[in-house]
C-alpha positions in Angstrom: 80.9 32.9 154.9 83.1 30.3 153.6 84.8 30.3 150.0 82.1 28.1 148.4 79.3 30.4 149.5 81.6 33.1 148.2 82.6 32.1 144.7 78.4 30.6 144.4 77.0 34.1 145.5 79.5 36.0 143.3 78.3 33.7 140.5 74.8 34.3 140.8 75.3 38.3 141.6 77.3 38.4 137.5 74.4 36.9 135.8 72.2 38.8 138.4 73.9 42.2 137.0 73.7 41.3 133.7 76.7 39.2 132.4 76.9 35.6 131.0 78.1 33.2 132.7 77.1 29.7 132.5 77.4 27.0 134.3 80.5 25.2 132.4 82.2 28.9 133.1 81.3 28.6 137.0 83.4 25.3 137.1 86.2 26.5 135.7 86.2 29.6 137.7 85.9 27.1 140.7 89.0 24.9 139.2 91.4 27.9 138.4 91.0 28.6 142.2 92.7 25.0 143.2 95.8 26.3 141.3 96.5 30.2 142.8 97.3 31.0 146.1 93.7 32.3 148.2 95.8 34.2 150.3 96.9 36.4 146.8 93.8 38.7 146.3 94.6 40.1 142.6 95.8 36.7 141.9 92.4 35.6 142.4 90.8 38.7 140.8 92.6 37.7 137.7 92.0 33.8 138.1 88.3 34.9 138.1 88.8 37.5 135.3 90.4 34.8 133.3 87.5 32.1 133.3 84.1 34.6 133.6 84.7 38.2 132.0 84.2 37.6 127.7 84.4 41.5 126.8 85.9 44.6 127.8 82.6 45.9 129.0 81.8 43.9 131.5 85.0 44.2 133.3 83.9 47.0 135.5 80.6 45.5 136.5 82.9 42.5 137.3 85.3 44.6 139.4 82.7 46.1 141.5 80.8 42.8 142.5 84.6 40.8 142.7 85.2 43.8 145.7 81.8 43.3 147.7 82.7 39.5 147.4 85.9 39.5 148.2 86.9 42.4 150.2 90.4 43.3 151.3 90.7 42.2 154.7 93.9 42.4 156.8 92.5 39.7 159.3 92.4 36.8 157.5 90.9 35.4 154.0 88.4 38.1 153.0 86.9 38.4 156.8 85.9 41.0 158.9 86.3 44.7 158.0 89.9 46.2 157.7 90.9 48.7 159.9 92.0 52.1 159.5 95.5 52.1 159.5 97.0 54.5 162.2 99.1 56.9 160.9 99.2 60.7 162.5 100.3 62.0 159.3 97.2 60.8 157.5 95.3 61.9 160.5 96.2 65.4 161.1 96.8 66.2 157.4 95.1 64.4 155.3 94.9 66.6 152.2 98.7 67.2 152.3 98.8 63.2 152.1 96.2 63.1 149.5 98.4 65.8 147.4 101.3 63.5 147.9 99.3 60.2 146.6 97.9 62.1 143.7 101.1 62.4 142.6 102.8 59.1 142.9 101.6 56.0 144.5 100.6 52.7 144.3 97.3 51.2 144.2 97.5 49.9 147.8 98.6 52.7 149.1 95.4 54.8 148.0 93.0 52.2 148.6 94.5 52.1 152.5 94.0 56.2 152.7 90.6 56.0 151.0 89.3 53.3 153.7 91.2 55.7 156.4 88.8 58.5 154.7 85.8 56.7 154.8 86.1 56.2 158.4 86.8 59.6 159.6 84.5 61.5 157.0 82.2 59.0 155.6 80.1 58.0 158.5 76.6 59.6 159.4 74.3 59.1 162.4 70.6 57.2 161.2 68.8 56.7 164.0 70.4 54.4 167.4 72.9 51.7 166.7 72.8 52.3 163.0 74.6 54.7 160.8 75.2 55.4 156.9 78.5 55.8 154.7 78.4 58.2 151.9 81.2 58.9 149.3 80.5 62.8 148.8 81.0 63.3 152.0 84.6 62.5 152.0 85.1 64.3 148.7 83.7 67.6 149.8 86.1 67.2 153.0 89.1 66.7 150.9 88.4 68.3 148.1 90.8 66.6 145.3 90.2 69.0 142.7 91.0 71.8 144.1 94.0 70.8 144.6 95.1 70.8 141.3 97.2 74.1 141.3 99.6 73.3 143.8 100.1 69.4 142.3 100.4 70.6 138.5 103.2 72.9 140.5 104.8 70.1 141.8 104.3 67.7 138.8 105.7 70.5 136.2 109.0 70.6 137.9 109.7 67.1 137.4 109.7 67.8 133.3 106.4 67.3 132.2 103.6 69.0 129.7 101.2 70.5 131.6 98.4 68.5 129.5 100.0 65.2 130.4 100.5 66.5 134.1 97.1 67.0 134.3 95.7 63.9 132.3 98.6 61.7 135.5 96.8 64.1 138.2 93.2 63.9 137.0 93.4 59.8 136.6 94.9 59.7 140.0 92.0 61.9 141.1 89.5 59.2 139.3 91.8 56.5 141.1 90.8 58.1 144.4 87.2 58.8 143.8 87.0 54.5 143.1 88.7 53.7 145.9 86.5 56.2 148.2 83.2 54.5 146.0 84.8 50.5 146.8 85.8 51.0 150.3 81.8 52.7 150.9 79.9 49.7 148.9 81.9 47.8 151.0 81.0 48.9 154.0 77.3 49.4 153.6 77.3 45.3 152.0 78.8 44.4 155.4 76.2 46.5 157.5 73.0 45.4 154.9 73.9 42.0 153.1 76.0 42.0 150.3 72.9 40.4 147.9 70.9 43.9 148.8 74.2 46.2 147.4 75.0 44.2 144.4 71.7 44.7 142.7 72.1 48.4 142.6 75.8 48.9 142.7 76.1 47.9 139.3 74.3 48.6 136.1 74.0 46.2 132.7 76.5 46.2 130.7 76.5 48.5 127.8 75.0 45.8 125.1 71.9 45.0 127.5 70.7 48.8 128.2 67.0 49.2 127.4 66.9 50.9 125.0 63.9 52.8 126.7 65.7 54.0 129.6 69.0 55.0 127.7 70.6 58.2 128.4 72.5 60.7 126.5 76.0 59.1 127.7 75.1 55.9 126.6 73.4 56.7 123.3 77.1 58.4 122.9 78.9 55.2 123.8 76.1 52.9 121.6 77.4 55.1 118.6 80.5 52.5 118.6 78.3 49.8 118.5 76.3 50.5 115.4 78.6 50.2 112.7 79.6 47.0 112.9 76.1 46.2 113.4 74.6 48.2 110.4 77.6 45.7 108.3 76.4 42.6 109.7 72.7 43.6 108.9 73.9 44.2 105.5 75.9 41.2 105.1 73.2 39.0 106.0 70.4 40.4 103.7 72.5 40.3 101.2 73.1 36.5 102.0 69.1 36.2 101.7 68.7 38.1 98.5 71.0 35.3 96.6 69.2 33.4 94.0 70.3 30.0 94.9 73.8 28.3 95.3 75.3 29.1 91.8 75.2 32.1 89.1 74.6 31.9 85.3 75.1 29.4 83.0 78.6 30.4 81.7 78.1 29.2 78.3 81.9 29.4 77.2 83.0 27.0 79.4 80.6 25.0 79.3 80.9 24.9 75.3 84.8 24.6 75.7 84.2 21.4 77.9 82.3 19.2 75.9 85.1 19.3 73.2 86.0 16.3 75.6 82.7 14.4 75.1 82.4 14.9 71.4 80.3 18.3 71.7 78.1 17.0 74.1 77.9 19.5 77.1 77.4 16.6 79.7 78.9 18.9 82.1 77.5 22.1 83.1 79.3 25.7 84.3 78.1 28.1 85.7 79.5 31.6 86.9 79.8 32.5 90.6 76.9 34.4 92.2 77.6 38.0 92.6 75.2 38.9 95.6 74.4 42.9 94.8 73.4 45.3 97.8 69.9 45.3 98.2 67.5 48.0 99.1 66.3 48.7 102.8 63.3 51.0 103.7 63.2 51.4 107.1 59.5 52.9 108.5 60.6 54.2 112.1 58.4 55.5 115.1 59.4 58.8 116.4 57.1 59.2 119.5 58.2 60.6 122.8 57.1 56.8 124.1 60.0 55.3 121.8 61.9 58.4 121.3 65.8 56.9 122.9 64.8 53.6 120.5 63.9 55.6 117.9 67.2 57.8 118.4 69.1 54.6 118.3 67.8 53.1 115.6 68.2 55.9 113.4 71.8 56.3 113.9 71.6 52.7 113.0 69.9 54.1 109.4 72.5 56.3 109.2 75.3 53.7 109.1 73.4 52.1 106.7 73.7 53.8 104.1 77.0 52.6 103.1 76.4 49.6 103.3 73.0 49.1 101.0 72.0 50.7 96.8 69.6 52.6 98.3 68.0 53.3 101.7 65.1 55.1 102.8 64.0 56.4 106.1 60.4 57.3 106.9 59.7 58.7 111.0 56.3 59.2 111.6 54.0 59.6 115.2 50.6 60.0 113.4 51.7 61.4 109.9 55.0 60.3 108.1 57.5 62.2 106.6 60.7 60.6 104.2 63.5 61.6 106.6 66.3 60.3 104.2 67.2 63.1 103.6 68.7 64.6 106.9 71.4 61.6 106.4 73.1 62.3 104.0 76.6 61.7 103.1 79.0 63.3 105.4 76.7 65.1 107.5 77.3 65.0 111.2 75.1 63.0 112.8 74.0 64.8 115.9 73.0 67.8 113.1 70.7 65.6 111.1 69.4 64.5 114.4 68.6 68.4 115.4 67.7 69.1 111.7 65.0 66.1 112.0 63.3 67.1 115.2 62.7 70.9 114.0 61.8 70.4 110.3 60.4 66.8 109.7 56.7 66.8 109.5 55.7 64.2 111.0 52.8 65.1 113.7 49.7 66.0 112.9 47.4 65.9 116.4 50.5 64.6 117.9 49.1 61.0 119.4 50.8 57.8 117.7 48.5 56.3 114.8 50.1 53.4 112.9 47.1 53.0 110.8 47.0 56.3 109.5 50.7 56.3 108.9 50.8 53.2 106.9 48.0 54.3 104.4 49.7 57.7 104.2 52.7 55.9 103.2 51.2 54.2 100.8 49.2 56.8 99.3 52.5 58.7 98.8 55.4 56.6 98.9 54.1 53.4 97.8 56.3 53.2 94.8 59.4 52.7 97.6 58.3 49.3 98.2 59.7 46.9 95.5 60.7 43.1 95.1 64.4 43.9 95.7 63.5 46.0 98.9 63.5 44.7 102.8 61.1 46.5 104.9 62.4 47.2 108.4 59.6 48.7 111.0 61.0 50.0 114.0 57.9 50.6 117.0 56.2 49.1 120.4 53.0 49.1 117.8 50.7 51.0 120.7 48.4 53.5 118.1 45.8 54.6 120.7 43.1 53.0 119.9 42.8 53.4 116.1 42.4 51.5 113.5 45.1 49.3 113.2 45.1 49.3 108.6 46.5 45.9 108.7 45.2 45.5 105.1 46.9 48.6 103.7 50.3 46.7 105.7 49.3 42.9 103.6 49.3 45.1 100.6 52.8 46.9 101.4 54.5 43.1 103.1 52.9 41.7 99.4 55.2 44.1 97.6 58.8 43.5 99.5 61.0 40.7 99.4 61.5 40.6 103.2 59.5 42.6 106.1 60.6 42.6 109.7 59.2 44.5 113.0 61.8 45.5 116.1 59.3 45.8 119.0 61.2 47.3 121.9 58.8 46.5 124.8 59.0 43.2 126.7 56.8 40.4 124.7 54.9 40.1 128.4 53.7 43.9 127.6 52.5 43.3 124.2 48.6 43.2 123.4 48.3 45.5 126.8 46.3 48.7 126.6 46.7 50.2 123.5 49.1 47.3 122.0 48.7 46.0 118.3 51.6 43.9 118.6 49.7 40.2 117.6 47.5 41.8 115.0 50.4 43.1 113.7 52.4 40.3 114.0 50.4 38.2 112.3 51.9 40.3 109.3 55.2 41.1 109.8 57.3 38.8 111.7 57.7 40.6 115.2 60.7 40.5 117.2 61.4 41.6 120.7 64.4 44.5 120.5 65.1 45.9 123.4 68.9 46.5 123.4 72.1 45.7 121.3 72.9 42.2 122.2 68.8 41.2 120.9 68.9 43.2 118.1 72.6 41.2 117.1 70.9 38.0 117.7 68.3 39.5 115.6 70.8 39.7 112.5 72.6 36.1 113.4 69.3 35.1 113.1 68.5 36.3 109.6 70.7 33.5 108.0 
């Protein structure tokens, strides 16, 4: 495969994977490579690093396609596999060398013992001419961790706290484990095409997660993403609550200016705009459908409430229930979580029902709805078949100042089976939401 099939493949595998990169991006990529030496692989790495990688996030992704792409190779410019290098130490022992590299070496060094691994342990038998690589087998044959005792020995009589000996021995560990994972994906690209390994070897970045098929490590790492979030969301209604370019008539000024024109106030003053905070209700569904968007979202409600006057929070399947009150200030937010999902009542036959919910609303919590108040309703609008109240929601919409719906299905789902999503968008302006980087071009948008 020659360089330009290279650098074109590894282009289309980072917007394949989930990271922009556009076309202008591409070309410079393609120009840094004129000035760096080829034969320099981490100068390249960094050359490409440089002109394609916009945030922190997406560097691993990048690092992971960058090494099926442009494997190390002792034969030439990124060629044919690189063999194990033949050393009988390595051979005979090779825990007492991994023991030795876990305490000092460089990154060469254990990416040449991890490909000497993957060679003796990693290979398995599948069928005539054809075999597999796996990466636990070569940990449960060397075992790193249990190593620990005899290398915290070693590393504690060089000086050190035990906690940072461990924190140098357990990232040299996680250095190991990488090189094992690379040196594997590697291989199995070579035996299978490397186009059929990059689609699963890496997953989105962070911002463009589903938010239906989040898990619990990265609703913990989207926890970081929602303040800043919940401030631009403020910062933007407030922006649309301002009544026009300029405040009051500032009647002193003005008076004290026309002492220039004989008393007559030809020109005009006026004080600035003071934008004030306004209200939020947010109207959330709760369902076991939506439940990692509704978990999201709600931590998004709880960072809101520094940011707005008031905010209210209503979670509902098929009855609703005013859930403000499990956010309150400096309450941790994983309790109000647990506190909502034991005590909120907001089931009743336990099958989602938007129409009943929104009359209920409005039969009880009607008076919530007022002309300083946005109306945020968070839901994939699928009620089962029931009556979809869109009259009861023109009579709530009538009362607020702004009304938006986050839908967090694909649009090409909407209106199938049991979806409301056009009736109700006919309503409330409905937006697609699937993860963070829609829901931030959501708020950009609100300008």
């Amino acid at each position: 495969m020659s360089l330009i099939d290279r650098h074109v493949g590894f282009v289309h595998a980072l917007r394949a994977a989930g990271l922009p990169v556009s076309l202008a991006e591409g070309l410079d990529a393609a120009r840094a490579l004129q000035v760096i030496d080829l034969a320099e692989r981490e100068s390249l790495r960094a050359a490409y690093a440089a002109t394609l990688v916009k945030k922190p996030a997406y560097r691993p992704g990048f690092d992971v396609l960058f090494d099926l792409w442009f494997p190390p190779s002792t034969t030439g410019l990124y060629g044919k596999r690189p063999q194990a290098t033949k050393n009988p130490k390595n051979s005979e022992q090779p825990r007492d060398r991994l023991a030795e590299l876990l305490v000092d070496s460089t990154d060469q060094e254990m990416r040449e013992f991890a490909r000497e691994m993957v060679e003796r342990f990693g290979r398995q038998p599948a069928g005539p001419g054809r075999q597999n690589w796996f990466s636990y087998s070569v940990m449960r044959a060397l075992s790193p961790e249990t190593l620990m005792a005899r290398l915290l020995q070693n590393v504690l009589r060089g000086g050190l706290e035990e906690k940072t000996a461990r924190q140098r021995v357990n990232a040299n560990i996680k250095r190991f484990e990488d090189a094992v994972a690379a040196d594997v994906r590697r291989r199995i690209a070579e035996d299978s095409g490397i186009e059929r390994i990059a689609r699963s070897a890496v997953r989105p970045p962070l911002d463009q997660i589903d938010f239906l098929r989040v898990t619990k490590a990265d609703l913990a790492r989207l926890r970081r993403e929602v303040y800043p979030l919940a401030r631009r969301l403020a910062a933007r209604l407030t922006i649309k609550h301002k009544h026009g370019k300029r405040g009051r008539l500032d009647f002193r000024r003005t008076m004290r200016a026309s002492l220039q024109s004989g008393g007559v106030p030809l020109t005009t003053h006026f004080r600035p705009p003071r934008p004030h905070k306004p209200e939020l209700v947010v109207l959330c569904d709760t369902s076991d459908s939506v439940s990692t968007f509704a978990h999201f979202t709600l931590l998004l409600t709880y960072a809101l409430r520094e940011q707005f006057t008031k905010v209210r929070a209503f979670g509902f399947v098929d009855t609703i229930d005013e859930i403000t009150r499990f956010f309150v200030p400096g309450a941790d937010v994983v309790d109000a979580m647990t506190k909502l999902a034991n005590e909120a009542n907001m089931v009743r036959f336990g099958r989602t029902n938007y129409g009943h919910a929104f009359e209920e609303f409005t039969e009880k919590y009607g008076e919530a709805i007022g002309p300083r108040t946005s109306l945020l309703i968070l839901g994939d609008a699928r009620s089962n078949y029931q009556p979809a109240a869109l009259d009861t929601l023109k009579r709530l919409t009538a009362g607020a100042r702004h009304a938006y719906w986050l839908n967090p299905e694909p649009r090409q789902q909407w209106d199938t089976g049991d979806s409301l999503a056009t009736d109700y968008g006919t309503v409330v302006p409905m937006t697609e939401c699937r993860n963070v980087a829609q829901l931030t071009a959501f708020i950009e948008d609100l300008a």
